[in-house]
C-alpha positions in Angstrom: 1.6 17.9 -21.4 -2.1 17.7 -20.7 -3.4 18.9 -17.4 -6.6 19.0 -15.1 -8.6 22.1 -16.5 -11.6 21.9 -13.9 -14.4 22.9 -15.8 -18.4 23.0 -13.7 -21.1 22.4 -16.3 -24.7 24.4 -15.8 -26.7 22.6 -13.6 -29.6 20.4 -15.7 -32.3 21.3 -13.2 -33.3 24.2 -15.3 -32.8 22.5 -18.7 -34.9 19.4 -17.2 -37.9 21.3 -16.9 -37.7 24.3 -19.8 -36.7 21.6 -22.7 -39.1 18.9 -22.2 -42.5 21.7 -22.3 -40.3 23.3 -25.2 -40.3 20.1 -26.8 -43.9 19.4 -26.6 -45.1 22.8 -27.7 -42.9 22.7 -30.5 -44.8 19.4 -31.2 -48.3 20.7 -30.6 -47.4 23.6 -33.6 -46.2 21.3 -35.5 -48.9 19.1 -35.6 -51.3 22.4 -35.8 -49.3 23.6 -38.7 -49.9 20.2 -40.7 -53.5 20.4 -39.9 -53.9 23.9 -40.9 -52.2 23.0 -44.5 -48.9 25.7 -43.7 -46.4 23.1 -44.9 -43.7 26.1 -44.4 -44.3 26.8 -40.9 -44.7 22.7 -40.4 -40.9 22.0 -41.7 -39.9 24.9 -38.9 -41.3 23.6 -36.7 -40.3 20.4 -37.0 -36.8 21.6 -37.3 -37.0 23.3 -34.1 -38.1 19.9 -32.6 -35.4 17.8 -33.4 -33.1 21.0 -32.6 -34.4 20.6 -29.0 -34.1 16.6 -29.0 -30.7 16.9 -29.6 -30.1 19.3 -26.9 -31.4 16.6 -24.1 -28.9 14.2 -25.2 -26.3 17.2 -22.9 -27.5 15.7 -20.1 -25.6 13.9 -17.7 -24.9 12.9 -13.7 -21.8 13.6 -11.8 -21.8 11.0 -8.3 -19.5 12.2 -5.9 -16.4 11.0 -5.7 -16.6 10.4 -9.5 -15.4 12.9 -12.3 -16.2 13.4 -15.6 -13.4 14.4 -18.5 -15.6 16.0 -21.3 -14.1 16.2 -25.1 -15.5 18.1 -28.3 -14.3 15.9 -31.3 -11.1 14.6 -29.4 -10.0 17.8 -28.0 -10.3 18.3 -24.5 -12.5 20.4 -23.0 -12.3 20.4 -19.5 -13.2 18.0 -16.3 -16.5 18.4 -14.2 -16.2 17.2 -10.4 -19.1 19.3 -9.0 -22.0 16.3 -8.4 -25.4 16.6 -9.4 -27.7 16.5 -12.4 -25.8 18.7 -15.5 -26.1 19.9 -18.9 -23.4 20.7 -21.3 -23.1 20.5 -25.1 -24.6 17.0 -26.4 -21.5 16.9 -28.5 -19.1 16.2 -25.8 -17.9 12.9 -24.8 -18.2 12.5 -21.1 -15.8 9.8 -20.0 -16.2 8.6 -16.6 -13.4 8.7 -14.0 -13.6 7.7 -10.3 -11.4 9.5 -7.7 -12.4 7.3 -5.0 -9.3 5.9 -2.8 -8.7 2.5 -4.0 -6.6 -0.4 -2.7 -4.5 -2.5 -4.8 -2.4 -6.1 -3.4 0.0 -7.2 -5.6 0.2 -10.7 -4.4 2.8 -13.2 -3.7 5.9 -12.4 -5.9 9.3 -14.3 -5.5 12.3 -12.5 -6.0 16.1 -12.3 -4.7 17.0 -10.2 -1.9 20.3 -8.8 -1.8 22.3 -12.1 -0.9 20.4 -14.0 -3.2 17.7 -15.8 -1.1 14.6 -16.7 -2.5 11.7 -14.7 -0.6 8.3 -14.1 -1.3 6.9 -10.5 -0.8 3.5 -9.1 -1.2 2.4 -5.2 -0.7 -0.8 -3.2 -0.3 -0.9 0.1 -2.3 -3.4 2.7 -1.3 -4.4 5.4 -4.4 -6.6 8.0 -6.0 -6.8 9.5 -8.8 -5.8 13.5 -8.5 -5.5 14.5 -12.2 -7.8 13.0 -14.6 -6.7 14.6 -17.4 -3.2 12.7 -17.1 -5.1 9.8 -16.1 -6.9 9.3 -19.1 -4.3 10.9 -22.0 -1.2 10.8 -20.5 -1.0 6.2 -20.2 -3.4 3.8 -21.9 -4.8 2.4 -18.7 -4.4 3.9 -15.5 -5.6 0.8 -13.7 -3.1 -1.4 -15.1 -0.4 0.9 -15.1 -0.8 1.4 -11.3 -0.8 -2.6 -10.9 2.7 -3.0 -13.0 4.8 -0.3 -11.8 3.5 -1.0 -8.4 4.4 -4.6 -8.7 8.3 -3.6 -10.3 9.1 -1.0 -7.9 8.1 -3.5 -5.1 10.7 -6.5 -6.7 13.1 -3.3 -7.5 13.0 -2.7 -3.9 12.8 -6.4 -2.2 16.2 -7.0 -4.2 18.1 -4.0 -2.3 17.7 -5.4 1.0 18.4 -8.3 2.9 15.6 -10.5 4.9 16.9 -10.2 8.2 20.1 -8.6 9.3 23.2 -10.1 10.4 24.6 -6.9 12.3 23.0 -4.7 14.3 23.3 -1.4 11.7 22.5 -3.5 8.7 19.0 -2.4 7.2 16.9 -5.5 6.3 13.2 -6.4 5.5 12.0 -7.7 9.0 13.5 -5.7 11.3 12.8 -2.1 9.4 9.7 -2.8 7.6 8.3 0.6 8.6 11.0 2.6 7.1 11.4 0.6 4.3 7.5 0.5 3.6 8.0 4.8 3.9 10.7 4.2 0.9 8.1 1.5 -1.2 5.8 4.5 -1.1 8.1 7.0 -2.2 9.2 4.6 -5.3 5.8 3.4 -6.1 4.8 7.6 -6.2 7.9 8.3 -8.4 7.2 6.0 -11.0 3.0 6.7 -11.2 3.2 10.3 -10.9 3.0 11.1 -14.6 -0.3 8.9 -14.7 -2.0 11.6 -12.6 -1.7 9.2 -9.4 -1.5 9.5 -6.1 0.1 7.2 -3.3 -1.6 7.5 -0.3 0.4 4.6 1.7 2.5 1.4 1.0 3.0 -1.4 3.2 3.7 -4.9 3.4 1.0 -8.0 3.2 3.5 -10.9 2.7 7.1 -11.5 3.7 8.9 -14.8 4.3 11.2 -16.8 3.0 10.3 -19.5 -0.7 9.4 -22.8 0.6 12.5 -24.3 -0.7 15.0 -22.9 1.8 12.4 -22.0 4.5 13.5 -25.0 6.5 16.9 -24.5 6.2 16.3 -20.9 7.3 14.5 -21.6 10.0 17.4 -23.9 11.0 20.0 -20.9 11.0 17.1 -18.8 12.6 16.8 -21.1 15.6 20.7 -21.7 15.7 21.4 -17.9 16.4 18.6 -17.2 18.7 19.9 -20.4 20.8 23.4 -18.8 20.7 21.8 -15.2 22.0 19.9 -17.0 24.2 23.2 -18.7 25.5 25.2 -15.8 25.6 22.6 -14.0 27.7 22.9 -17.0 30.2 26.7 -17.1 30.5 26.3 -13.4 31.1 24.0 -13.9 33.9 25.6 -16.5 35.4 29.0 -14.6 35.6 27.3 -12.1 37.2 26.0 -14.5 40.0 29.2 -16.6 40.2 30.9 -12.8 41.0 28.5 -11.6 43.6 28.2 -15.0 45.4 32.0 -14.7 45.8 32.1 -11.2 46.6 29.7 -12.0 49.3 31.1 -15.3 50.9 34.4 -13.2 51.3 32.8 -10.3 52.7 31.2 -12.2 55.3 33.8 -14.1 55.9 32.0 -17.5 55.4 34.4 -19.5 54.3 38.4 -18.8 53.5 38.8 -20.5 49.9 42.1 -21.0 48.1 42.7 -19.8 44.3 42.1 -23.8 43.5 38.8 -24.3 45.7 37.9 -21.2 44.4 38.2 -22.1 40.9 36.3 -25.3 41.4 33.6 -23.5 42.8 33.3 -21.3 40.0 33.1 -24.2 37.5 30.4 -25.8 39.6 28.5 -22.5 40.1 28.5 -22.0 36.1 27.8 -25.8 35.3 24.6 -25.7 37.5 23.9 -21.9 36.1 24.7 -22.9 32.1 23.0 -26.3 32.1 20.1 -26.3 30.0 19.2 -29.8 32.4 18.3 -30.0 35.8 21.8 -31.1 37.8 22.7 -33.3 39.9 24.4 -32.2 43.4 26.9 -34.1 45.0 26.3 -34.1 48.7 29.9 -33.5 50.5 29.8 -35.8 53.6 33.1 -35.7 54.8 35.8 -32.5 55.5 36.0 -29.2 53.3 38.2 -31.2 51.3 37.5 -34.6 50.9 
């Protein structure tokens, strides 16, 4: 297993200005040499010159944020992260590698949830690169290996849970979407972790249901909130058909029988539970007729 050796390369400054004037004096002795007719003392020096060419070819730049993994004939050397202008051997390769934090959105992607409705379900994935060594040797491309395993443990995930819940302790996609999102990360993490990766966050961009049974969803969705909302009202109204008894009898307003009382309560919780304004019927004669 290849790790992150962090390696921080002499710094070019010196190298920028002692290699360039070594460069031309070698040239001005060389060309001296020729003129003088020592042929010998020409071919040193011009070995010496191309000696020194090929050491400016060992300089490179590190931006921040950015790292560079450095090889000598395939084997790995080390990875410079300090920024700046550097020199190192002009024999190593000095691959690029950006530890920046990057965002990645899968999409759209239609899959089954857990009863077998068609949804559509999108994510953000937040990331860096921490180990560039893995990065680079341990997966072919990191990119794309961060885009598939992102998009598989996001379908592996969607198909474990329901879209909404139909109890109250039943986990499902709307209703926990922070929790769940905390477990997207988690699985996303597992699976990119030997790519030198890491997750930084994990959260939902799309969720609803495929356009095919949307309507039909919507329908049931509608259904049960007019039963809640019903429910609540019955509620309500028992509540007020209770106290407005409780109070007629304790201040003695009016004496009513177990049958006029009965009637009154199916009024009261007509007008109450009528989702349309009533009609009253105005009583012009005795209590009871």
């Amino acid at each position: 297993m290849i790790r992150e050796i962090s390696r921080t390369p002499m710094s070019g400054i010196p190298f920028l200005i002692i290699l360039p004037l070594a460069l031309v004096g070698t040239v001005i002795a060389l060309i001296l040499a020729v003129d003088s007719g020592r042929t010998a003392l020409g071919v040193a020096f011009l070995v010496v010159s191309l000696f020194i060419g090929v050491l400016l070819f060992g300089f490179f730049m590190v931006n921040p944020n950015e790292a560079k993994v450095m090889q000598l004939f395939g084997d790995y050397r080390g990875t410079a992260r300090e920024p700046g202008l550097r020199w190192a051997n002009p024999f190593l390769t000095k691959r690029p590698v950006s530890v920046r934090v990057r965002n990645f959105e899968t999409g759209k992607l239609k899959v089954n949830d857990n009863r077998g409705n068609p949804i559509e379900i999108g994510a953000v994935v937040v990331w860096r690169v921490v180990d560039t060594a893995e990065a680079v040797f341990r997966v072919d491309d990191f990119e794309n290996f961060v885009h598939v395993q992102s998009e598989s443990a996001l379908r592996n995930l969607a198909s474990g849970y329901a879209y909404d819940a139909h109890h109250e302790d039943e986990k499902c996609l709307v209703g926990h979407t922070p929790e769940i999102s905390e477990r997207l990360k988690v699985e996303i993490q597992d699976r990119l972790a030997e790519a030198g990766v890491e997750v930084m966050e994990a959260r939902f961009s799309h969720l609803a249901y495929s356009p095919e049974i949307a309507a039909a969803m919507l329908q049931r969705q509608q259904a049960s909130a007019v039963v809640a909302a019903r429910q609540k009202i019955v509620e309500g109204a028992v509540g007020m058909v209770e106290t407005a008894l409780d109070m007629l009898a304790e201040k003695h307003v009016v004496e009513l029988d177990d049958e006029r009382r009965a009637a009154m309560v199916s009024n009261l919780l007509v007008v109450l539970c009528s989702d349309r304004h009533t009609q009253p019927v105005v009583n012009t004669g005795s209590l009871y007729q």
